[in-house]
N, C-alpha and C positions, 0 to 999 in steps of 0.2 A: 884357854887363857886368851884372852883378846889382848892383844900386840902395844896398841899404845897406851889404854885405861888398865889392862891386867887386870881387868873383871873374870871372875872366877866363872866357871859353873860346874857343877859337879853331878852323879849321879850314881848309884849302884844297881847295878844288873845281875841274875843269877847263870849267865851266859854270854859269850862271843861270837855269837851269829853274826850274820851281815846284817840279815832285818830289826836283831836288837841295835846292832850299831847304826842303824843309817837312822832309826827312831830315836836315838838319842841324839845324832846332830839336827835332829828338826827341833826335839826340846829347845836344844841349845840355842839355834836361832832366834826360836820363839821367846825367850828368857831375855835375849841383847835387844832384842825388835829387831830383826835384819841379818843383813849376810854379807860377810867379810868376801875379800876378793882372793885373797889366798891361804891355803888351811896347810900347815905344816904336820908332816906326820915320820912316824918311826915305820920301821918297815912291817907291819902287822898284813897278815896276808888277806883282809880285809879289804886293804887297799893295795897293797905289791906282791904283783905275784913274782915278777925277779926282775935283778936287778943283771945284763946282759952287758958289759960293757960301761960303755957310758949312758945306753939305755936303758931305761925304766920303764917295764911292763906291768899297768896296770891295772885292777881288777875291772872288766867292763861293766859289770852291773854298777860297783863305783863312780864308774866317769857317766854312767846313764847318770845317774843320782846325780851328782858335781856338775853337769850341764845345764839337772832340772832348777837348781839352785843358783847357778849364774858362780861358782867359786872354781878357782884351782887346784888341784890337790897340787901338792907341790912333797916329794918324798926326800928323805933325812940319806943323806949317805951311810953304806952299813956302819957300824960299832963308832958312832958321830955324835954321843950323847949331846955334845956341846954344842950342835947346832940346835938343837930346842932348847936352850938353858933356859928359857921364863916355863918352860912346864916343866922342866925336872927342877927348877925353884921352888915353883909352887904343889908340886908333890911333896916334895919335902917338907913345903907347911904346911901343906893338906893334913901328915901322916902324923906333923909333931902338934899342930894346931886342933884337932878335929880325932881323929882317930885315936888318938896314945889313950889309952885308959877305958876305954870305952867299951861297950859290948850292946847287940843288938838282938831283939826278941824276933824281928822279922824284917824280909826288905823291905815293906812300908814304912817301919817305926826306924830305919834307918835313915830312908830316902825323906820320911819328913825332920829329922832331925839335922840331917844336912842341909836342908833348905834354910831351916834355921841359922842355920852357920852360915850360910852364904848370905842371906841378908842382913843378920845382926853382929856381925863380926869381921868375916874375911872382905867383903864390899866394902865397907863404913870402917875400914882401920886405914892408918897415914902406909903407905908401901914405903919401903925402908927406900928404893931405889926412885922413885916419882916424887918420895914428901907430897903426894897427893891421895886422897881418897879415891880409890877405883870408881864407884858410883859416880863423883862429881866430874872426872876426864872421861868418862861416857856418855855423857852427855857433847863433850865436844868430837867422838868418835862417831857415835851416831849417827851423824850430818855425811861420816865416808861408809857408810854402811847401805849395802843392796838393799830394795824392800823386799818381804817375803815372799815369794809366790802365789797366783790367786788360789790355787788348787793344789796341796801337799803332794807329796812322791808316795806311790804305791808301793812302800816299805814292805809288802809281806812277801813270799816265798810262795813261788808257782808252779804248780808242778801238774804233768797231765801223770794220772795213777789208774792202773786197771784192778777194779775191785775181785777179791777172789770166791772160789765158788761157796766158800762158808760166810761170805757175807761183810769183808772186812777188805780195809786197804792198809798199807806197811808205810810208815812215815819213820824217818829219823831213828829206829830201831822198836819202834811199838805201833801197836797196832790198833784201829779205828773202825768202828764198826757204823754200817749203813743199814738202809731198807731193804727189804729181800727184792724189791721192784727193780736195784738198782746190780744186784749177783750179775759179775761177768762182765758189765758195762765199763768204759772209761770215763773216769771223774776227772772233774778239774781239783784237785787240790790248792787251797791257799791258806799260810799258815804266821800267822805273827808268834812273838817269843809266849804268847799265854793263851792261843788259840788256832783249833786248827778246823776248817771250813770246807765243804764239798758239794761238789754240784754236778748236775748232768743237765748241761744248756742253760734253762730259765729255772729250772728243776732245784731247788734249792737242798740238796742233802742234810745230815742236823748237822749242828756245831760241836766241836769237845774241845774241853781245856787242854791245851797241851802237855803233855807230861814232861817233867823237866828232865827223867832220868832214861833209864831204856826195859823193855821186856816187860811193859806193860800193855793192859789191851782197857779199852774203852766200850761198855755196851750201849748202843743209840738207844736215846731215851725216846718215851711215848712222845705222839705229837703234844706239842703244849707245854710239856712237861720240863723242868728244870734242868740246867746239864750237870751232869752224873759229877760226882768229883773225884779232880786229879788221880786220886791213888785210888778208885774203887775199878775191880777189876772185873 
């Protein structure tokens, strides 16, 4: 929720990663064109890892991110609902506006139908508290808005992984399989919420869709060849 237009943006995810989260506040910017100077948050350990006193320890891959983007995370005092009242507002007409009644065949047929809503409805209605359309005081919000960055934040998950002797590395509770070239060796793992990638140097390993669940295994497909899908084992 942008602070003085209350332009919405929404999205649904099948996860609470960091890498999903730090991808959806780049939507987000890309959606307003820009970037706010202070981003108010609840204490989701995404961004807080505790809260010590009157200090506030934050997640460091967060404040990498918050740096690359020029904003401040700025964190909610515990059980404080009411210092974010314009997003627990606008939850509320999220849930009674958009959600109530409704059911979804898949996250895509979700995530375009909310888009929908956010353009033809929750943007373009009078807000009870501005008597202004969101859309139309974004455009004078705008003008206080950071520009993007030239070069996005490397949202994904890095890990260095030692492949084992049958041929396979252990990500997140399932397992990926590589080249026999590569039995023994240490991969660079890099992993977004719908993919997960492996290398040794320039050496590029295949690619596999991420499994959303756990105690799955992935078999590396031929060169060329298409990536195997999600649930085939």
């Amino acid at each position: 929720v942008l602070c003085h237009s209350r332009v919405l943006y929404a999205e649904f995810t099948l996860g609470e990663q960091l890498e999903v989260f730090l991808a959806c506040h780049e939507r987000a910017f890309a959606d307003t064109g820009g970037v706010v100077r202070r981003v108010l948050y609840d204490n989701l350990r995404s961004v807080v890892l505790a809260h010590v006193g009157s200090d506030v320890r934050l997640n460091p891959r967060f404040l990498d991110f918050s740096a690359h983007y020029g904003f401040k995370p700025v964190a909610c005092a515990p059980y404080r609902p009411n210092e974010k009242g314009r997003v627990e507002n606008a939850a509320k007409y999220f849930k009674q506006s958009f959600l109530a009644g409704r059911s979804f065949a898949s996250l895509e047929e979700a995530n375009r139908a909310v888009r929908i809503w956010l353009d033809e409805v929750a943007n373009v209605r009078e807000h009870r508290t501005t008597h202004r359309r969101p859309i139309d005081m974004l455009v004078e919000e705008a003008a206080l808005l950071s520009p993007l960055p030239q070069a996005p934040y490397d949202t994904r998950i890095v890990r260095t992984v030692r492949a084992s002797p049958l041929g396979r590395v252990a990500f997140a509770g399932n397992l990926y399989s590589i080249p026999p070239a590569h039995v023994g060796r240490t991969l660079t793992l890099k992993a977004t919420a719908t993919e997960v990638s492996l290398s040794l140097a320039a050496d590029q390993a295949p690619r596999h869709p991420r499994h959303a669940g756990r105690a799955h295994a992935t078999a590396a497909p031929a060169p060329g060849a298409p990536l195997p899908h999600p649930n085939r084992r």
